[in-house]
N, C-alpha and C positions, 0 to 999 in steps of 0.2 A: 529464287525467292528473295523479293525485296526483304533486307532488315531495316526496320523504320528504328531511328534517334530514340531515345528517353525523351519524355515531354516533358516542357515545361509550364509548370501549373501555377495558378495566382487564384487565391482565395481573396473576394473583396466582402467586409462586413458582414461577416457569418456568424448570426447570433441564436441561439439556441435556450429555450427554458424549459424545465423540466418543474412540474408545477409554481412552488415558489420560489424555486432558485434558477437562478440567471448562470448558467454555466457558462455559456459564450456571451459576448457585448460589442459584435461589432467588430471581428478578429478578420485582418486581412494579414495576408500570407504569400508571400510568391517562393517558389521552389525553383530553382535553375536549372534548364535541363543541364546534365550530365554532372551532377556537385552531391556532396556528401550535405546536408542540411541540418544543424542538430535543433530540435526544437525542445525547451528548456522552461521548467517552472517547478512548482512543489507539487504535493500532490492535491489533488483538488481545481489545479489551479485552468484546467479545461483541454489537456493537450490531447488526449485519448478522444476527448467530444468532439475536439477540431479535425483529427483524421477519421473519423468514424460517419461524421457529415460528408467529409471529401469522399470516403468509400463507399457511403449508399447505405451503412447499420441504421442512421440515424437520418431525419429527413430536417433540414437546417428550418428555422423559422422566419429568415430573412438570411440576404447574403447572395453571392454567385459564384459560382466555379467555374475557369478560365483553362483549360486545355489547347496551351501549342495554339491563343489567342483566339479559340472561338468557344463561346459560351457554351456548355452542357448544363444538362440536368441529372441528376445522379440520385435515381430513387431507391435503386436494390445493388447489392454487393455483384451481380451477376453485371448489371450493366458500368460498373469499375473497372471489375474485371478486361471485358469485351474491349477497354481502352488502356487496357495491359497496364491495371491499377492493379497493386495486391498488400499483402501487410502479415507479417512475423508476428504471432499475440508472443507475449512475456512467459505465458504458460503452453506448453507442448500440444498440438492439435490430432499428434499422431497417433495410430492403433498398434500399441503395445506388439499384442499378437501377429500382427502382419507383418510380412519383410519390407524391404527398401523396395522394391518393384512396388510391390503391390500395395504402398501408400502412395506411390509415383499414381500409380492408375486409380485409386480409388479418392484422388485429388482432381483429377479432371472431372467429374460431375458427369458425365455421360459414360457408359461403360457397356462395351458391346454385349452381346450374350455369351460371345463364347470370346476369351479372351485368348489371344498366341503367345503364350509366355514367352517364350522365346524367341520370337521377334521383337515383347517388349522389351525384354533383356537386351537384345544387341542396341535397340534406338537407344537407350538408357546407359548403356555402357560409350557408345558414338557421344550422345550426348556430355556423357561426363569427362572425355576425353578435353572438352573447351572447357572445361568448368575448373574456377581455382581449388574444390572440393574434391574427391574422389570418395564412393561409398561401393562397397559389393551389392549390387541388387540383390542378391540371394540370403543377403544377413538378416533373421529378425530384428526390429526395433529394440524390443525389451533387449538385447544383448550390446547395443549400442551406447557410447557414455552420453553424460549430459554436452559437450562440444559438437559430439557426431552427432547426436540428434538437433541443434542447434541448427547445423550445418544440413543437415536433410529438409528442415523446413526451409532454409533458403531459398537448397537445390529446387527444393518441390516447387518453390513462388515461378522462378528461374524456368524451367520447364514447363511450366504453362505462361511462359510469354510473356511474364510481369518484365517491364520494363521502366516500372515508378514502384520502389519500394519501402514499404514505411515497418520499420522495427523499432517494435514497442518493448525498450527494456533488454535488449537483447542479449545483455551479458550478466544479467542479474543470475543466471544460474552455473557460468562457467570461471575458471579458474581465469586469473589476469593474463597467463600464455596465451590460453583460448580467447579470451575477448580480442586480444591485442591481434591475435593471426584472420579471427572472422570479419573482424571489423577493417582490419589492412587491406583482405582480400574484396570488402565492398568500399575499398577507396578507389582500388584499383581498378574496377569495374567503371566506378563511375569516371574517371580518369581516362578509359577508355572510350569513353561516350556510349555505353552501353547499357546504361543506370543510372538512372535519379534515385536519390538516396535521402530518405527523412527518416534522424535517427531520434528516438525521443529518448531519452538518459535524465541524470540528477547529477553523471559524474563530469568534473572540469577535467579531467586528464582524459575521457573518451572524446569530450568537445577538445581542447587543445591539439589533441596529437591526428584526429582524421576528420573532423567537421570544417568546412570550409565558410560557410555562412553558420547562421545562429539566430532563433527566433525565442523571443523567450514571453509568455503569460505568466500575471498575477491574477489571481481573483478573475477567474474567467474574460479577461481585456488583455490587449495587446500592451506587453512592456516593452518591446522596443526590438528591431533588427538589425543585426549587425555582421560587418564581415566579419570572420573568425581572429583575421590578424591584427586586427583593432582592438579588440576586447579583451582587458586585461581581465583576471579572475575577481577584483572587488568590483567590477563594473557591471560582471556578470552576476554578482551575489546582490551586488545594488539591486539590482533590474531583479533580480527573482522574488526578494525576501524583503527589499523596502529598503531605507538606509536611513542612519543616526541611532538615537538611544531607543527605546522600546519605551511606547504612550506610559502614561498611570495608568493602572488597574482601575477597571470600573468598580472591583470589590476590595470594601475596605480591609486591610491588614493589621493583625496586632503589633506588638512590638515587636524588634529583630528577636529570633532563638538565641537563646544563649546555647555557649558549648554545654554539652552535654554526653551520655552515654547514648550513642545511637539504638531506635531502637529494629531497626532492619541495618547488617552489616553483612555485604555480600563483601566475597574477597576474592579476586584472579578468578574469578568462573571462568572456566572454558565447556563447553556446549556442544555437538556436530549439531548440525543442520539433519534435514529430510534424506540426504544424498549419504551422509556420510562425512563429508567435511569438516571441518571446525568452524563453526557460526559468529562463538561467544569466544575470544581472545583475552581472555585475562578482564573479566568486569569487576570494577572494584566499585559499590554503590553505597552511602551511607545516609540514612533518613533518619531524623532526631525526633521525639514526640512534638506537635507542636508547626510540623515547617511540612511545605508541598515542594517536593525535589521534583522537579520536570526533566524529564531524559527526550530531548528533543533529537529525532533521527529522519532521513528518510526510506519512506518502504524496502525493506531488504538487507538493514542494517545489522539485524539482530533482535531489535524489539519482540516480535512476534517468540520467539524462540525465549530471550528471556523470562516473559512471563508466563510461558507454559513452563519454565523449570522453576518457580514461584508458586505455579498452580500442584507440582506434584505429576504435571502431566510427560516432563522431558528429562531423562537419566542427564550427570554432568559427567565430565572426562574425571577434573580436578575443581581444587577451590571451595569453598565454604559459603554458607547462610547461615547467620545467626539472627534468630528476631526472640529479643529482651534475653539473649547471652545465650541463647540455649539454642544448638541446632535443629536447623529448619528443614522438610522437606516435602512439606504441600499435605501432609496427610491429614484426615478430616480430625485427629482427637488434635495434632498439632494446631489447626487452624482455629479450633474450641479453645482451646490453654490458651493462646495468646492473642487472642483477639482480631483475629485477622478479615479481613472482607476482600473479596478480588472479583474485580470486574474486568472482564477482555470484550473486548472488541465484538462486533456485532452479535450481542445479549440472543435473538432468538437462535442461534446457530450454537450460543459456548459458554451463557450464561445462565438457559433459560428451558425449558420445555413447553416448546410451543402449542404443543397440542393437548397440556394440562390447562384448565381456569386459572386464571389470575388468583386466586383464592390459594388452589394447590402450590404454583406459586412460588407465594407469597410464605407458605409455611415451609418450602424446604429446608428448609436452615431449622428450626426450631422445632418439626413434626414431632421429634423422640424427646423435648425436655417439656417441664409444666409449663404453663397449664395448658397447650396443646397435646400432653399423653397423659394419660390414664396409666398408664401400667409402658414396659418398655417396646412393647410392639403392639399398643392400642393406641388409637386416636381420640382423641378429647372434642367428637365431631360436635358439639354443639357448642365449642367455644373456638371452630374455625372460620367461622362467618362475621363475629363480631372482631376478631383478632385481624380479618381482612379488611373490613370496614373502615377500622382505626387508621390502617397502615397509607389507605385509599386517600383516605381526609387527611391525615397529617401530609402526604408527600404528592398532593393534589394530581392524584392519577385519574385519567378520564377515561372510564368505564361505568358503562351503562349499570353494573351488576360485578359481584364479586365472583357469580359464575361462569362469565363470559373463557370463552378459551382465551388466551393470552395472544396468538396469531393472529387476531381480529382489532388488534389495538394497532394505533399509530406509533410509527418505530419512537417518538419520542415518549409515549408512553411506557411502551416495552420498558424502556431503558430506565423511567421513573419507581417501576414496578421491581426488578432489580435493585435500583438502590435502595426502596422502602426495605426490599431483605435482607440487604447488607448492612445498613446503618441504624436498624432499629434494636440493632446490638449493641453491649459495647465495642463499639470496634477502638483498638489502639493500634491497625495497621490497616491502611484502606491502599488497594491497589486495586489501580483503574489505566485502562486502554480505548486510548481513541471516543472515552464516554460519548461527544458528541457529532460523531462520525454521520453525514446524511442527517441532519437534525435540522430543522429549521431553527432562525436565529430566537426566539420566543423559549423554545424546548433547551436549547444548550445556554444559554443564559442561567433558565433556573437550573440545569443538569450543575452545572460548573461552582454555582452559588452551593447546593447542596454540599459538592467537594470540598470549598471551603469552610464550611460548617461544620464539617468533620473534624477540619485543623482545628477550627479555632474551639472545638472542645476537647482537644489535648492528642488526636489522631494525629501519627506519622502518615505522610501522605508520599507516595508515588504514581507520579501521571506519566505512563507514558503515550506519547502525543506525537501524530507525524503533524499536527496543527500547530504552527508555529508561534501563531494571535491566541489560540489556548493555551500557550506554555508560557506566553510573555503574559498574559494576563489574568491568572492565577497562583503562580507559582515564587517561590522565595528565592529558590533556587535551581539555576535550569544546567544542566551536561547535555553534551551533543554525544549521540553512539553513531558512531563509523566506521565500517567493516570487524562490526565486532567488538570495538573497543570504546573505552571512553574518552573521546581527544579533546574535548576542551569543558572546562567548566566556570561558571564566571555566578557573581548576586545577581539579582533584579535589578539591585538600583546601578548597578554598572552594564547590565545588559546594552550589546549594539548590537543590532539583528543584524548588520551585513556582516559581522566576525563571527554570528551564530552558524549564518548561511553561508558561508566559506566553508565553514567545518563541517557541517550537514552535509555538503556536496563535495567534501573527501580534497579541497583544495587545500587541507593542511599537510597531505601525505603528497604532495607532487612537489 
């Protein structure tokens, strides 16, 4: 049996829009057969929509796909596939409950009726005999770590004939041994001429030490391609995150903060993650009344994890919260006493009850005080309709009716409808995630404005932002979290987005 080469593929101006956003603009690509490729930007910035058109998830709206120099069409993942196309998601694809055989077989898409296990076993065990991997077909999944199971999604691409392989994020859940051994073992490969290799990352040490070329998007367009050994790390933060001091703010700012008594003082947090591990490394964060501190990160930093131990939602190892001197711990009489408001990240999912009215709401925050209750477990139902009405008009949410379900609104409304509940308090601490996440430029304008509005009536603000033009153009003062930690913190008016984005993508730790 012939073994056929890795191919080498060239994407020419693949532009892609998703109602009114322009994800891709015209993005060409060439991939070399048998090279490790890393392809590099922030988040947002189109890298996921660029393999996802080459794979067949997504049908390009312009553009062409060049395979070993003769043009295809690539409409469905199956027809990728068939040209031993495949791709590693960032998140595990495999069934818990089933062993390593039997996600082996239940990955190939056709499956006999009566399966020979033990003939699958031997091919599987043959197979892995050439593999830089080794698994027991007979292991359950769920008994395997986060590296081995890493590593079985490879094998699996690997065994069904992928010979062009694109890993999205692939060490985002493994310790640096494991990154550093899976990622070796696909240099190798490709080095072998056995694999074309597109690695998509945010870290400079996974591009430096096994990427051989280097493709990097802003803002859904081509920033620039480059061989790997050319490109120093500010060239690469250039090209990712833009270069010089950070524009003026389109919203005006009052005077600087003076020192003062912080009124959120997080100290050494440390956190585990989902797995077990330690997420949060010693976070030290302090926000003054008056000033919007931006914790600018990329995805898998810690953000996420932060502000669920904020919300009350993630136990801490060690370390302290204090918000206005008195310890903090998310709980609802705490977050009444001190004025707190928090908004996370995609609102119908962790802010919001979607299958309540915008009405309902609207009132969760205030259901049990006056003059929405009657007594402590009665509602003041005739004064929930005008109490929504108010909130609708003042923070110009578009809804037909204060009845509508709240899942029937435009995600920028969601998100308007949210902050009508969090801010029509007093709030003296507003924490907000990714507010303008998927929003048209229209909706995160006024979402952002609203934020500032918070400040400037005496609100300590905390934004945490993987938007990098939202932390430069809101905030007094921006920190970067990386692996957990906080590595760099700088004013506004001294902000340089390419020493932000060095430190974003972990090039202060190499």
């Amino acid at each position: 049996m012939t073994v056929l080469p890795p191919p080498t593929i060239e994407l020419r101006n693949i532009s892609k829009q998703f109602g009114t956003v322009r994800a891709l603009d015209a993005v060409s690509a060439r991939f070399q057969s048998g090279r490790v490729h890393a392809l590099l930007g922030e988040n947002g910035a189109g890298k996921s929509t660029l393999v996802k058109c080459l794979l067949g998830y997504y049908r390009a709206d312009a553009g062409e796909t060049i395979v070993d120099g003769r043009r295809v069409a690539i409409s469905h993942p199956a027809e990728a596939h068939a040209l031993g196309l495949g791709m590693v998601y960032q998140h595990f694809t495999l069934v818990p409950q089933m062993t390593v055989a039997e996600n082996f077989v239940l990955g190939r898409g056709k499956i006999p009726l009566v399966v020979k296990w033990k003939d699958e076993q031997d091919q599987l065990r043959s197979f892995m005999a050439g593999m830089p991997f080794r698994l027991d077909p007979q292991r359950k999944v769920s008994t395997l770590a986060a590296g081995e199971k890493q590593k079985l999604e490879i094998l699996k691409q690997l065994y069904l004939g992928r010979r062009f392989l694109v890993l999205d994020e692939p060490t985002s859940v493994l310790t640096p041994a494991e990154a550093d051994e899976v990622l070796g073992e696909m240099r190798n490969l490709a080095n072998a001429s056995k694999l074309t290799v597109v690695l998509i990352t945010h870290k400079f040490r996974e591009v430096e030490q096994f990427a051989q070329d280097v493709t990097v998007l802003r803002g859904g367009k081509l920033a620039g391609s480059v061989d790997q050994k050319d490109a120093s790390k500010e060239t690469l933060a250039t090209m990712m995150f833009g270069g010089g001091t950070a524009e003026k703010s389109r919203v005006a700012k009052p005077a600087a903060v003076a020192d003062g008594v912080p009124y959120l003082k997080i100290h050494e947090l440390i956190a585990d993650g989902d797995r077990g591990t330690p997420v949060l490394n010693g976070v030290s964060i302090d926000v003054r009344p008056g000033e919007i501190v931006g914790v600018a990160g990329v995805s898998g930093n810690g953000q996420k994890e932060l502000v669920e131990v904020l919300a009350g939602q993630r136990a801490t190892t060690s370390g302290s919260i204090l918000v206005d001197r008195q310890a903090f711990s998310g709980t609802r009489s705490e977050i009444k006493r001190a004025g707190v408001a928090l908004i996370s990240e995609e609102p119908l999912a962790n802010s919001a009850v979607r299958t309540l009215s915008v009405m309902e709401n609207l009132a969760l925050r205030q259901f049990d005080e006056k003059p929405l209750s009657l007594a402590k477990f009665f509602l003041n139902r005739s004064r929930l309709a005008p109490f929504a009405r108010d909130l609708i008009q003042r923070y110009k949410v578009r809804a037909s009716s204060p009845f509508v379900r709240l899942d029937t609104l435009s995600g920028g409304n969601v998100q308007r409808v949210v902050l009508a509940r969090e801010l029509s308090r007093d709030v003296k601490l507003l924490i907000v995630q990714n507010p303008c996440f998927g929003l048209d430029a229209s909706a995160a304008t006024n979402i952002r404005q609203q934020i500032v509005d918070a400040r400037d009536r005496g609100a300590a603000v905390l934004l945490v932002s993987e938007d990098l033009d939202e932390i430069l153009e809101i905030s007094d003062r921006i920190l970067v979290l990386s692996e957990g930690t906080v590595s760099f913190e700088t004013s506004r008016a001294n902000a340089e987005v390419y020493e932000i984005g060095r430190h974003m993508a972990g090039a202060h730790a190499a």
